[in-house]
PDB file of N, CA, C and O in Angstrom:
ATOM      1  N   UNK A   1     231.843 -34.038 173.698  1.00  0.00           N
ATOM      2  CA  UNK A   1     232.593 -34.640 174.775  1.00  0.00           C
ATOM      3  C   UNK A   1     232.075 -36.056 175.059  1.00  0.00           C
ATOM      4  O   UNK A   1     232.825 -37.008 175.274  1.00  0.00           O
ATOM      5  N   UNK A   2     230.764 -36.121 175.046  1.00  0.00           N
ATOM      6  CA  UNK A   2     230.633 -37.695 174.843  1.00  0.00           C
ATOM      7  C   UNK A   2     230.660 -38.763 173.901  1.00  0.00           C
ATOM      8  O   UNK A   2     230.696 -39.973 174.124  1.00  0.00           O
ATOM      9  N   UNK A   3     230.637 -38.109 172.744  1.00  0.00           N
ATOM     10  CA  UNK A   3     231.179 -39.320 171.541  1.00  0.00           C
ATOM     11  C   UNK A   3     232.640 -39.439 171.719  1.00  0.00           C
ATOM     12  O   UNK A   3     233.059 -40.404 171.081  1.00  0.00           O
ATOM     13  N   UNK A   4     233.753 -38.678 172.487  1.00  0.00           N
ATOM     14  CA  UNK A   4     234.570 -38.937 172.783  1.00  0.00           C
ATOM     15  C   UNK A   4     235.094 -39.717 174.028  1.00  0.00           C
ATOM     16  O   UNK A   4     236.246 -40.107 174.217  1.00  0.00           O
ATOM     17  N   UNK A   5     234.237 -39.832 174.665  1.00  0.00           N
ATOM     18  CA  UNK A   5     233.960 -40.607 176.253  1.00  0.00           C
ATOM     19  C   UNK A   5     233.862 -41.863 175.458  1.00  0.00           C
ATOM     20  O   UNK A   5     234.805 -42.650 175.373  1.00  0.00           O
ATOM     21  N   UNK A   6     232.630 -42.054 174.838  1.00  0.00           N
ATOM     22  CA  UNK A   6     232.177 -43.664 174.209  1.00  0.00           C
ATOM     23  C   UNK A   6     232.660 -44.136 173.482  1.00  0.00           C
ATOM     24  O   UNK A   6     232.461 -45.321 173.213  1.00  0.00           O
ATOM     25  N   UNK A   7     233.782 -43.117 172.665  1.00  0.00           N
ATOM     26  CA  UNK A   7     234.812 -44.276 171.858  1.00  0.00           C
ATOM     27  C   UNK A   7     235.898 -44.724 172.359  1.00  0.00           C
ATOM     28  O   UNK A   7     236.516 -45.748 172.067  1.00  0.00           O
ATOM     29  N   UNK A   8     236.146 -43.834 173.222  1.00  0.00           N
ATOM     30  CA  UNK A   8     237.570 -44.382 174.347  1.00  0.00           C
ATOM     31  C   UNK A   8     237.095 -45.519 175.084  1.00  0.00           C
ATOM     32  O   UNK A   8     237.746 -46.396 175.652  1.00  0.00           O
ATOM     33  N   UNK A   9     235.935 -45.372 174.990  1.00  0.00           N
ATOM     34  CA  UNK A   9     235.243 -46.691 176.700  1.00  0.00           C
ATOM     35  C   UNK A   9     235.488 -47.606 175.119  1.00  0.00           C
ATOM     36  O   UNK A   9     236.360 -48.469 175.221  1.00  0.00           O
ATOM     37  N   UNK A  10     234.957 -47.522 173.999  1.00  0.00           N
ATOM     38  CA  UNK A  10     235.156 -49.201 172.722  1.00  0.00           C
ATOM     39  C   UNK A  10     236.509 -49.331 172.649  1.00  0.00           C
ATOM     40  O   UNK A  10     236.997 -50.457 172.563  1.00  0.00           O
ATOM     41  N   UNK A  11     237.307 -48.192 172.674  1.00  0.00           N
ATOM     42  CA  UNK A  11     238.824 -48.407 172.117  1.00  0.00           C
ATOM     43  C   UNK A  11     239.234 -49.308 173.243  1.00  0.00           C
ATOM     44  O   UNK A  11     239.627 -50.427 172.914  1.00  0.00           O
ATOM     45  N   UNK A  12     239.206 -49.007 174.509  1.00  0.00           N
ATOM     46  CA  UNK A  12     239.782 -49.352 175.177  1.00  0.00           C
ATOM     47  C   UNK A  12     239.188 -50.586 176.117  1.00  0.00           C
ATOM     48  O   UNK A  12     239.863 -51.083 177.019  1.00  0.00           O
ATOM     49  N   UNK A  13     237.969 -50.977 175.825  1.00  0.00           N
ATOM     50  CA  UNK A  13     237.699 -52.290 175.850  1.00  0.00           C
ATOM     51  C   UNK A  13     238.236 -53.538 174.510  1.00  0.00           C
ATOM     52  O   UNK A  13     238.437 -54.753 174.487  1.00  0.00           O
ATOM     53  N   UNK A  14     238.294 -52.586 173.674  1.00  0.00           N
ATOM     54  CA  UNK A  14     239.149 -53.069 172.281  1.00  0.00           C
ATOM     55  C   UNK A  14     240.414 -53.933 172.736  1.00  0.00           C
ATOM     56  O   UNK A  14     240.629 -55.137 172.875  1.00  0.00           O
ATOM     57  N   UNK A  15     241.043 -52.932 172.878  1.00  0.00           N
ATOM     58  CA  UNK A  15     242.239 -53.165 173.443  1.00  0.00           C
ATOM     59  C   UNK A  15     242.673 -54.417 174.938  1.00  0.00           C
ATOM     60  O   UNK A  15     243.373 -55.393 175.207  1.00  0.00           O
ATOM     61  N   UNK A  16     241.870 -53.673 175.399  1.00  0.00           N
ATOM     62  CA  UNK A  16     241.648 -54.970 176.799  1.00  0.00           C
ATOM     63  C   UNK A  16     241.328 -56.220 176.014  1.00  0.00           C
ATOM     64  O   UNK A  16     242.174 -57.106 176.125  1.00  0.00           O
ATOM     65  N   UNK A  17     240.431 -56.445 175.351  1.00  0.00           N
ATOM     66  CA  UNK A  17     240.183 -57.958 174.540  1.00  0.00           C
ATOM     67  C   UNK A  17     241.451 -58.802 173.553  1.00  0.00           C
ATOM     68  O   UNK A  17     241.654 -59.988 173.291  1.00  0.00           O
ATOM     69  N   UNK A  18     242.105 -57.580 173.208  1.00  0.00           N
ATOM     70  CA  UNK A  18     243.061 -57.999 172.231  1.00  0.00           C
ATOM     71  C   UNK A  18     244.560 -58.437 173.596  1.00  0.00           C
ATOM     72  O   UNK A  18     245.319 -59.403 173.666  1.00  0.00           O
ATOM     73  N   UNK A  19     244.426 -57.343 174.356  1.00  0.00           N
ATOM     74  CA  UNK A  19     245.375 -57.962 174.603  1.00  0.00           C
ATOM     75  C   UNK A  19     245.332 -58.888 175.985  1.00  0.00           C
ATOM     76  O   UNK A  19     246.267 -59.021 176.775  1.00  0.00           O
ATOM     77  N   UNK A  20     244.280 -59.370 176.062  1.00  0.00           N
ATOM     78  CA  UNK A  20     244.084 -60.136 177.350  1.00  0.00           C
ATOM     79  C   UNK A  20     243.029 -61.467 176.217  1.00  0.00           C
ATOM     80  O   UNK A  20     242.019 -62.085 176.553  1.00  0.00           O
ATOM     81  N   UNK A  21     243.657 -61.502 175.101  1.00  0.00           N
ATOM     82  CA  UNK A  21     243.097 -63.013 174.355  1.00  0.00           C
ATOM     83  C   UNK A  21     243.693 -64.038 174.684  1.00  0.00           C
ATOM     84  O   UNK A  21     243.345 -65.048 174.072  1.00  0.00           O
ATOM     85  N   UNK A  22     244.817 -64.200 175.768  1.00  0.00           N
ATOM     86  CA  UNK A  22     244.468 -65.396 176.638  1.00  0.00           C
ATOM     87  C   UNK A  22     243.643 -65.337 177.693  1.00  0.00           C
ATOM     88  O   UNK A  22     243.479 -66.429 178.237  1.00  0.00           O
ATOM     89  N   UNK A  23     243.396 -64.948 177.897  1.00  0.00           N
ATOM     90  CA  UNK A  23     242.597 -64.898 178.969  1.00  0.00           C
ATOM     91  C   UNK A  23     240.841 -64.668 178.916  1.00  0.00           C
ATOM     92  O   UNK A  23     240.176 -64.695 179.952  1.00  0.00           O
ATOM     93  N   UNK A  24     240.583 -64.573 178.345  1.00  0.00           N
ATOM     94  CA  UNK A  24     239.031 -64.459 177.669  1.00  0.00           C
ATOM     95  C   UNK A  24     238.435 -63.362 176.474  1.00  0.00           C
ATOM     96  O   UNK A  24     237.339 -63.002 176.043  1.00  0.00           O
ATOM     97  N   UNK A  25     240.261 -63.003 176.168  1.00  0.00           N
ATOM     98  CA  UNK A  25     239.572 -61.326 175.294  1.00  0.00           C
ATOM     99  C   UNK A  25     238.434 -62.403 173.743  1.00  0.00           C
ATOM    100  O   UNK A  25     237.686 -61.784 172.986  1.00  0.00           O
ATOM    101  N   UNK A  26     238.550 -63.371 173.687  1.00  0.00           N
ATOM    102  CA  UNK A  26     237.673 -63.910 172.337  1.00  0.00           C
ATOM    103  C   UNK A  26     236.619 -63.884 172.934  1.00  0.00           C
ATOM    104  O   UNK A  26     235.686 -63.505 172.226  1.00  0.00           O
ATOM    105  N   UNK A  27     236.312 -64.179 174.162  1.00  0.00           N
ATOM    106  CA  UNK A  27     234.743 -63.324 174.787  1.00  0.00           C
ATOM    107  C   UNK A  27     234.295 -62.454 174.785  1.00  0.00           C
ATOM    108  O   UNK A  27     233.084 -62.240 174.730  1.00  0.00           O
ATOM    109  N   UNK A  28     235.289 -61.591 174.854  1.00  0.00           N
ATOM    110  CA  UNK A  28     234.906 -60.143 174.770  1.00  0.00           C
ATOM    111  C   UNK A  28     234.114 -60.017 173.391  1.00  0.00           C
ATOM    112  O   UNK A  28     232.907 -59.782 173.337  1.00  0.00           O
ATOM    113  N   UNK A  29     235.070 -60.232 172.105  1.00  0.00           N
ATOM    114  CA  UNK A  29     234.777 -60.084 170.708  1.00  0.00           C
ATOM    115  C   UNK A  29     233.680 -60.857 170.423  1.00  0.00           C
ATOM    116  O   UNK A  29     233.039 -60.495 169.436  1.00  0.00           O
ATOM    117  N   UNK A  30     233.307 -61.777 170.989  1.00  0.00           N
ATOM    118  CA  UNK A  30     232.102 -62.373 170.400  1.00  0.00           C
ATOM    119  C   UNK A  30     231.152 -62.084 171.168  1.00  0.00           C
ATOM    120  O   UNK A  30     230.072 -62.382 170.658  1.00  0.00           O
ATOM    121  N   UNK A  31     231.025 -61.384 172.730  1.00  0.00           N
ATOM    122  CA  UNK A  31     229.922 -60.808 173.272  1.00  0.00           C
ATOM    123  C   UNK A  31     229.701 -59.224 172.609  1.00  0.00           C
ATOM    124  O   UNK A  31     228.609 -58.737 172.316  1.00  0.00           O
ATOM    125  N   UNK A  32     230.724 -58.724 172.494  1.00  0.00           N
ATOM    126  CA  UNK A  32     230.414 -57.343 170.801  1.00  0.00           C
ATOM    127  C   UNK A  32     229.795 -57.534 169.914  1.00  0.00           C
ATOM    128  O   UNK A  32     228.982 -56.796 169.357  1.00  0.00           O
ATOM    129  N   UNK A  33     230.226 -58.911 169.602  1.00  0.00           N
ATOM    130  CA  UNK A  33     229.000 -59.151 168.189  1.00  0.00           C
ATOM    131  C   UNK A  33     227.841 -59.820 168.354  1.00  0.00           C
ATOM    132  O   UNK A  33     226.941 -59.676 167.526  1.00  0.00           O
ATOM    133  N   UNK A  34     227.698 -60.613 169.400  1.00  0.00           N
ATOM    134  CA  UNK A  34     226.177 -60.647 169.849  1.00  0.00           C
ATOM    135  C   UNK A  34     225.622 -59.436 169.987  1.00  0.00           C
ATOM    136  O   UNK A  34     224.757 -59.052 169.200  1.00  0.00           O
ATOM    137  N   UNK A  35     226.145 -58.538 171.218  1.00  0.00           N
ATOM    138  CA  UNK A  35     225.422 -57.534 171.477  1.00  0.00           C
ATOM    139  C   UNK A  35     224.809 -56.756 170.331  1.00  0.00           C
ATOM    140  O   UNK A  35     223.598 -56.690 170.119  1.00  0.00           O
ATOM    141  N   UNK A  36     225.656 -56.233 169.686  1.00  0.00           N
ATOM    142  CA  UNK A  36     225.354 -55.537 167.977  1.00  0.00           C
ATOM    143  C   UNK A  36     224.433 -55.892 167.376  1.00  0.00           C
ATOM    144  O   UNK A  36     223.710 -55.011 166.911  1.00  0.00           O
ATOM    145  N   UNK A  37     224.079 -57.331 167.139  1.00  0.00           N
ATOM    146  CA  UNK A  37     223.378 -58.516 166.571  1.00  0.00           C
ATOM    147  C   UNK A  37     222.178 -58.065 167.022  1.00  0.00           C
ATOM    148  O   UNK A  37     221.339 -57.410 166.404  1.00  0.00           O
ATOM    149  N   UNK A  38     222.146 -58.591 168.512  1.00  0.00           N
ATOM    150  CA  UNK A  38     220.782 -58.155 169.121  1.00  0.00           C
ATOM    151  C   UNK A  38     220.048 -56.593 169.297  1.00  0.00           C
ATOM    152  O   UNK A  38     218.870 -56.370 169.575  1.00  0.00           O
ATOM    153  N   UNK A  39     221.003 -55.729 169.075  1.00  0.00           N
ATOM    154  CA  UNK A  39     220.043 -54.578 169.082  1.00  0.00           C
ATOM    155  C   UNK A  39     220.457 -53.948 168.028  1.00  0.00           C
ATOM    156  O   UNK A  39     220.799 -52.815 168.366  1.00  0.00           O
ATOM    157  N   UNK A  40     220.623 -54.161 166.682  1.00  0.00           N
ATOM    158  CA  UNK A  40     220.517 -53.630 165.472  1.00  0.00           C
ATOM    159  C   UNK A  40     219.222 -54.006 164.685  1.00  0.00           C
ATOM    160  O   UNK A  40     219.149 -53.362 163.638  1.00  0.00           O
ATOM    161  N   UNK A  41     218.462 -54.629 164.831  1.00  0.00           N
ATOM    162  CA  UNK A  41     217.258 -55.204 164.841  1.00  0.00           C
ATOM    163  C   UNK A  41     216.298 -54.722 165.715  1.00  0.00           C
ATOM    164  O   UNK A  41     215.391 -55.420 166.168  1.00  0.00           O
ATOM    165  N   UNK A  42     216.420 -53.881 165.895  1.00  0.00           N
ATOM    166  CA  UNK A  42     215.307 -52.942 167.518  1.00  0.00           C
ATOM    167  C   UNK A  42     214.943 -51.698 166.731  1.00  0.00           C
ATOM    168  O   UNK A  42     215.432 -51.291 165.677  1.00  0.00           O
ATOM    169  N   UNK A  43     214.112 -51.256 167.372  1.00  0.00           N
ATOM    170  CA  UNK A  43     213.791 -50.176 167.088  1.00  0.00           C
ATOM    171  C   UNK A  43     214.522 -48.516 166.397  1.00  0.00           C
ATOM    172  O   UNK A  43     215.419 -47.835 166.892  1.00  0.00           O
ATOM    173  N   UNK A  44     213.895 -48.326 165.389  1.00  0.00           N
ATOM    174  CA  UNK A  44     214.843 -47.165 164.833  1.00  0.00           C
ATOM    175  C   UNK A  44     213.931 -46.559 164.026  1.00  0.00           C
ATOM    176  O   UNK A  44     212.793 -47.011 163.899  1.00  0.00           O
ATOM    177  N   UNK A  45     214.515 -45.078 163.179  1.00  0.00           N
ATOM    178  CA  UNK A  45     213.511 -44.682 162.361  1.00  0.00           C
ATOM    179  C   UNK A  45     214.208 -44.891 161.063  1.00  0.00           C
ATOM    180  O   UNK A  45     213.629 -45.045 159.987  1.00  0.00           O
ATOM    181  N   UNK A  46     215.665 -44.884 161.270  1.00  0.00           N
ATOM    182  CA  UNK A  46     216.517 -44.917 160.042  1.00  0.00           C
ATOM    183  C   UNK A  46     217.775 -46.169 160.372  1.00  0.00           C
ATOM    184  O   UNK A  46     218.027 -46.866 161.356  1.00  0.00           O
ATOM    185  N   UNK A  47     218.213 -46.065 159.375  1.00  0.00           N
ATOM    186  CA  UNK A  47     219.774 -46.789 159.777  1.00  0.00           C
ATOM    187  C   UNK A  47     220.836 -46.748 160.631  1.00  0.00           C
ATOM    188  O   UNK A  47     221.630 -47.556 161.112  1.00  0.00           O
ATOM    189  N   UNK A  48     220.497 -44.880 160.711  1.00  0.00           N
ATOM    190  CA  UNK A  48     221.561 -44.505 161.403  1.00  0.00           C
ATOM    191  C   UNK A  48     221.279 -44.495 163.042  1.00  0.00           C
ATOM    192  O   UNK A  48     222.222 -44.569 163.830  1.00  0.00           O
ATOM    193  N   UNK A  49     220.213 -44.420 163.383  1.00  0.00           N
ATOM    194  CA  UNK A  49     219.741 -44.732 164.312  1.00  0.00           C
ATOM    195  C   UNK A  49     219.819 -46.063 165.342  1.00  0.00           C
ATOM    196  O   UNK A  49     219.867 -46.173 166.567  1.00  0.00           O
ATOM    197  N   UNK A  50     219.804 -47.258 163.938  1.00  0.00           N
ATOM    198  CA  UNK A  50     219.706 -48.498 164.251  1.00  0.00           C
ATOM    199  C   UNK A  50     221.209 -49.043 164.597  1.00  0.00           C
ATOM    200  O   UNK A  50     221.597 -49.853 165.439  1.00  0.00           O
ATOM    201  N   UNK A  51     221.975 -48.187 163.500  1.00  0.00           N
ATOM    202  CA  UNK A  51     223.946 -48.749 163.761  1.00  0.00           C
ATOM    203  C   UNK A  51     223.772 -47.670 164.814  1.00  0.00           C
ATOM    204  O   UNK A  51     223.203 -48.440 165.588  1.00  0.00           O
ATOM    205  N   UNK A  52     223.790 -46.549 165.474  1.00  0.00           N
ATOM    206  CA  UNK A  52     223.415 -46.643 166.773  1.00  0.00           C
ATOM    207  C   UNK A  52     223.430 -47.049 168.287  1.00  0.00           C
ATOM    208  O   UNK A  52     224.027 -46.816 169.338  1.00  0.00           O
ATOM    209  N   UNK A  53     222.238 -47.924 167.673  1.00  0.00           N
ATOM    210  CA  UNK A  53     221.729 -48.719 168.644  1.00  0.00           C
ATOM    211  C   UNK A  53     222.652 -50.028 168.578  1.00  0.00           C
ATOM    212  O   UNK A  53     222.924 -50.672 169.591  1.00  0.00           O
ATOM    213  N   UNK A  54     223.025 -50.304 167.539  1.00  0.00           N
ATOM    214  CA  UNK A  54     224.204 -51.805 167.717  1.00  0.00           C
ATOM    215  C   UNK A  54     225.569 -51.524 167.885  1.00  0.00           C
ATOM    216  O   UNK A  54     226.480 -52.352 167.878  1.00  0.00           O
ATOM    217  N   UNK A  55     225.682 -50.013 168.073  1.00  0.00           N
ATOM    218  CA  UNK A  55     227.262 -49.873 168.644  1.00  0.00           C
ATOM    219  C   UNK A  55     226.858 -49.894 170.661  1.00  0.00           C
ATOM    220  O   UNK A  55     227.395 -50.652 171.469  1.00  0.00           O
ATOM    221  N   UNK A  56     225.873 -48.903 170.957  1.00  0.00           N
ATOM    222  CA  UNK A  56     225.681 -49.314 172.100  1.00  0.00           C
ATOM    223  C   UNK A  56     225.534 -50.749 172.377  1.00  0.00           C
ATOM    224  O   UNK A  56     226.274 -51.133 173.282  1.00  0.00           O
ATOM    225  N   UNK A  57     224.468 -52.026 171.629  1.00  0.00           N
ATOM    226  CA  UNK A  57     224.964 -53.493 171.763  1.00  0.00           C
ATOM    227  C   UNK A  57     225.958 -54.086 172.036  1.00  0.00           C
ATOM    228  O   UNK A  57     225.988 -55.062 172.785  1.00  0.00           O
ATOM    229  N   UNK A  58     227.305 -53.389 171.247  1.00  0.00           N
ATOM    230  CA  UNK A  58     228.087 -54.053 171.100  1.00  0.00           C
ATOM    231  C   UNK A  58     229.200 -53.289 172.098  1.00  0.00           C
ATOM    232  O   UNK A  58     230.331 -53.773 172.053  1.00  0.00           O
ATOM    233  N   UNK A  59     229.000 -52.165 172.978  1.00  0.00           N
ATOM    234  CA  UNK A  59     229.441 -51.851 173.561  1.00  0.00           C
ATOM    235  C   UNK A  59     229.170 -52.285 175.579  1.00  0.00           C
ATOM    236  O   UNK A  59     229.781 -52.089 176.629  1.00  0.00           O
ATOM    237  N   UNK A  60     227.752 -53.011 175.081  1.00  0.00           N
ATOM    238  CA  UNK A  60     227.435 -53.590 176.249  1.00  0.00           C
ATOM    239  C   UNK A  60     227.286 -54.987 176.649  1.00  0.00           C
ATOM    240  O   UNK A  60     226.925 -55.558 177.678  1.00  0.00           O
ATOM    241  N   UNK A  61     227.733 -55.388 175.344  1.00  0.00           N
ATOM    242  CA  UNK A  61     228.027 -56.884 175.377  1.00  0.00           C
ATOM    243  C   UNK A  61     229.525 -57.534 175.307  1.00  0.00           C
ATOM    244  O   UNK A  61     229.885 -58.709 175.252  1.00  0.00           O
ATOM    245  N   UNK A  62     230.491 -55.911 175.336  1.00  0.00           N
ATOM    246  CA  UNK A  62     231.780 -56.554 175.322  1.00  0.00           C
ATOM    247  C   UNK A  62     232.220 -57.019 176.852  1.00  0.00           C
ATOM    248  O   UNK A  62     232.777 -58.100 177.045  1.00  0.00           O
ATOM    249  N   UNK A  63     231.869 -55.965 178.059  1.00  0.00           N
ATOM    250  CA  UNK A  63     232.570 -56.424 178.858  1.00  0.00           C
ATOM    251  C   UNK A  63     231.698 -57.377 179.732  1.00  0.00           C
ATOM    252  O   UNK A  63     231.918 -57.556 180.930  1.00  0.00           O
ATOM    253  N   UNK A  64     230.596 -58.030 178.971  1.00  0.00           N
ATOM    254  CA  UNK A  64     229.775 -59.315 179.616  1.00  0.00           C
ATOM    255  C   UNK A  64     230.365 -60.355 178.899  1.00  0.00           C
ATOM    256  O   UNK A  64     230.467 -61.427 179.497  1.00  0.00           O
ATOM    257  N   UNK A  65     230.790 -60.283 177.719  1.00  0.00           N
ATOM    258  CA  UNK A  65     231.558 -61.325 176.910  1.00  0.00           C
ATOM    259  C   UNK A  65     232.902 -61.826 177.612  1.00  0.00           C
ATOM    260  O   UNK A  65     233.209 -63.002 177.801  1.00  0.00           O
ATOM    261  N   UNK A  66     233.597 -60.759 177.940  1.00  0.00           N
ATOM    262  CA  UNK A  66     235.108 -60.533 178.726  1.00  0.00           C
ATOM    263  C   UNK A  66     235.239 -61.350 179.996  1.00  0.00           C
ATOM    264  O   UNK A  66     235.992 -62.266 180.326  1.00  0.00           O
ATOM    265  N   UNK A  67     233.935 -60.500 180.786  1.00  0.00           N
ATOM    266  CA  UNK A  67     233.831 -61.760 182.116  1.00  0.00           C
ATOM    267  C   UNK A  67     233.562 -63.341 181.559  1.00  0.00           C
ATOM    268  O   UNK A  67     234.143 -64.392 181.831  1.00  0.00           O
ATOM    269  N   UNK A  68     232.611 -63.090 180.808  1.00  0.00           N
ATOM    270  CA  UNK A  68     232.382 -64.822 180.653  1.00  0.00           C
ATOM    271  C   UNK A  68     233.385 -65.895 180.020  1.00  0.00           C
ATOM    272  O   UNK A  68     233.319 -67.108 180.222  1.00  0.00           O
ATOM    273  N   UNK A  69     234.426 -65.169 179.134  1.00  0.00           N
ATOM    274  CA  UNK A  69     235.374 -65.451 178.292  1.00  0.00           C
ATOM    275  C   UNK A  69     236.479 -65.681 179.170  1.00  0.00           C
ATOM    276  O   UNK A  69     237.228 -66.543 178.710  1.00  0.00           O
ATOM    277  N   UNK A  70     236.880 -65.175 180.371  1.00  0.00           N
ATOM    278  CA  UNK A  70     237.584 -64.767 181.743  1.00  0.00           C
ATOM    279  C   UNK A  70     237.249 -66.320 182.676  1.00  0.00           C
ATOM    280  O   UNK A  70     237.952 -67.140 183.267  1.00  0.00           O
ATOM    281  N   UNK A  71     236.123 -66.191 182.468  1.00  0.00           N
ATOM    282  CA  UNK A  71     235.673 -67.129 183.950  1.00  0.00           C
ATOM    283  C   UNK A  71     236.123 -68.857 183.053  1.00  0.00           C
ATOM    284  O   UNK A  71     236.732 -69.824 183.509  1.00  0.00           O
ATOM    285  N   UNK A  72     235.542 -68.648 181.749  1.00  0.00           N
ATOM    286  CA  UNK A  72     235.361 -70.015 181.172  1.00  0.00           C
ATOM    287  C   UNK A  72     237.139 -70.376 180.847  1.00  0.00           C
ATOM    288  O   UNK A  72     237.488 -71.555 180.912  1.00  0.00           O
ATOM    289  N   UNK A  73     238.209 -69.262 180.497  1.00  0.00           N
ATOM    290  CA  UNK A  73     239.520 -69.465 180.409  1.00  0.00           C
ATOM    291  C   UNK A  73     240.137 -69.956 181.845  1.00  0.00           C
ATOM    292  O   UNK A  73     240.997 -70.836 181.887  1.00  0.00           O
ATOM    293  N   UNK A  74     239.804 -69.536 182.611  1.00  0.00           N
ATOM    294  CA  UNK A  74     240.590 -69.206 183.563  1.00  0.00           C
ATOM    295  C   UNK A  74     239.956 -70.496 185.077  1.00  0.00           C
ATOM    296  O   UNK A  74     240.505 -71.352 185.770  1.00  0.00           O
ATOM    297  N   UNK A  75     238.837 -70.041 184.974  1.00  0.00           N
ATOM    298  CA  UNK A  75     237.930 -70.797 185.917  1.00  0.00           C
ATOM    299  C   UNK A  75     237.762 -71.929 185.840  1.00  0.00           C
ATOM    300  O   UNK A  75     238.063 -72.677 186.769  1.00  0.00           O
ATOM    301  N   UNK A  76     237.144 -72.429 184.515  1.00  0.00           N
ATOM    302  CA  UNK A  76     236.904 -73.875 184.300  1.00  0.00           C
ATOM    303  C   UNK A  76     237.950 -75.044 184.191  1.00  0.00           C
ATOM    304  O   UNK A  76     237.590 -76.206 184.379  1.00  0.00           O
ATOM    305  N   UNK A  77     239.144 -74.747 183.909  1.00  0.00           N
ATOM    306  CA  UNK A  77     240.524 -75.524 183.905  1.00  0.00           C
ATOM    307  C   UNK A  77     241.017 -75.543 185.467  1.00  0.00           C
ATOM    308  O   UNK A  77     241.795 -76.409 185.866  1.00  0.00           O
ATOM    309  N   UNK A  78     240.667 -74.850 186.040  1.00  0.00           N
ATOM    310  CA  UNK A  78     241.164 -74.641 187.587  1.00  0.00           C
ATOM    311  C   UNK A  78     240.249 -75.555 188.379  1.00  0.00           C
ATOM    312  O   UNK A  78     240.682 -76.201 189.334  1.00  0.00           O
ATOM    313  N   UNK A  79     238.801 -75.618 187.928  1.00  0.00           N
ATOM    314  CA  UNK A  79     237.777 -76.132 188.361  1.00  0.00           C
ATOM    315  C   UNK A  79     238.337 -77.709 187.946  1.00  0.00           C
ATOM    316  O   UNK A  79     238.287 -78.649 188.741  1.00  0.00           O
ATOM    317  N   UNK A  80     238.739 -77.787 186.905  1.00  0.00           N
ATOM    318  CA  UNK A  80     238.698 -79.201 186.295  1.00  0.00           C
ATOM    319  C   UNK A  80     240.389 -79.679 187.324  1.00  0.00           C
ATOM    320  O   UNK A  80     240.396 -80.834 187.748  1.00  0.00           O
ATOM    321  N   UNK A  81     240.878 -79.340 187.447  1.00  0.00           N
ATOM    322  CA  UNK A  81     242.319 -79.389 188.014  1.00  0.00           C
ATOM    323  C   UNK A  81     241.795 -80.027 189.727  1.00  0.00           C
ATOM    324  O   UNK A  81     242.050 -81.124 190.222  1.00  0.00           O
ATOM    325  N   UNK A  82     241.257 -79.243 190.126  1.00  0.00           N
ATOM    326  CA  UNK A  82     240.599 -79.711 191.631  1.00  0.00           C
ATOM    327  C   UNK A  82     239.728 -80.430 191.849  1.00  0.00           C
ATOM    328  O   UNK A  82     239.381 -80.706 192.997  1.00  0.00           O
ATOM    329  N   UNK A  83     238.947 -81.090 190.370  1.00  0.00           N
ATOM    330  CA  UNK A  83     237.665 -81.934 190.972  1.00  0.00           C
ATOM    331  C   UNK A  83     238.633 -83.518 190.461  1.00  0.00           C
ATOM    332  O   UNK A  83     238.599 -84.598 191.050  1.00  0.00           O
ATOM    333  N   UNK A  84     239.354 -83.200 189.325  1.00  0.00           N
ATOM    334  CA  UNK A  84     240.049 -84.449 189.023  1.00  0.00           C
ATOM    335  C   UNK A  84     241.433 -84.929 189.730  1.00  0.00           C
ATOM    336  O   UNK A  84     242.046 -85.966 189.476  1.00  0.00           O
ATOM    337  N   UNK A  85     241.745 -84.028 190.582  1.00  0.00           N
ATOM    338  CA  UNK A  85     242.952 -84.711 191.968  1.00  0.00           C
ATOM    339  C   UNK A  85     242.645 -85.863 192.348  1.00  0.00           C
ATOM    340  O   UNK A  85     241.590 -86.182 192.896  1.00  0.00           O
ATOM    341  N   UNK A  86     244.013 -86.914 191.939  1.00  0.00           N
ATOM    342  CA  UNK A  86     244.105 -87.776 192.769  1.00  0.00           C
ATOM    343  C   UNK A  86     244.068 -87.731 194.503  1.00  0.00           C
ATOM    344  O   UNK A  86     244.943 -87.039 195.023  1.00  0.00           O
ATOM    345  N   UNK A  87     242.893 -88.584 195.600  1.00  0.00           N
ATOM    346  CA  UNK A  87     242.935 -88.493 196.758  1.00  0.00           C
ATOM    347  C   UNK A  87     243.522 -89.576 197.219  1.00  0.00           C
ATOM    348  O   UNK A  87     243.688 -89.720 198.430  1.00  0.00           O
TER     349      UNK A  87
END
């Protein structure tokens, strides 16, 4: 029941990235592959252990990617819109 919990939580952050790629889903995808990155290289006894450990990475770096991918789409053009008004 929980490898089925944790692939629905990837599928469906999957999905949220793909279909919210205006909006920061390429954050999402590239905070997945950081995350992965960074903890596939950690501690393990085997491989399987280690892919693992870089699906949890990459499962905890998607929806930090998403916000940041979110804020920098969405935020920073809005930001730039209000500091460059003509007064």
């Amino acid at each position: 029941m929980r490898l089925i919990l944790t692939v629905a939580a990837f599928a469906g952050m999957l999905a949220l990235c793909v279909f919210g790629w205006n909006y920061g889903g390429a954050g999402g995808l590239i905070g997945a592959g950081v995350g992965f990155l960074l903890r596939i290289g950690g501690r393990g006894l085997d491989w399987g252990e280690r892919l693992g450990n870089g699906y949890v990475g990459a499962l905890m770096g998607m929806p930090v990617g998403l916000l940041i991918g979110g804020a920098y789409a969405i935020g920073v053009p809005y930001l730039l819109q209000v500091i460059n008004q003509p007064s």
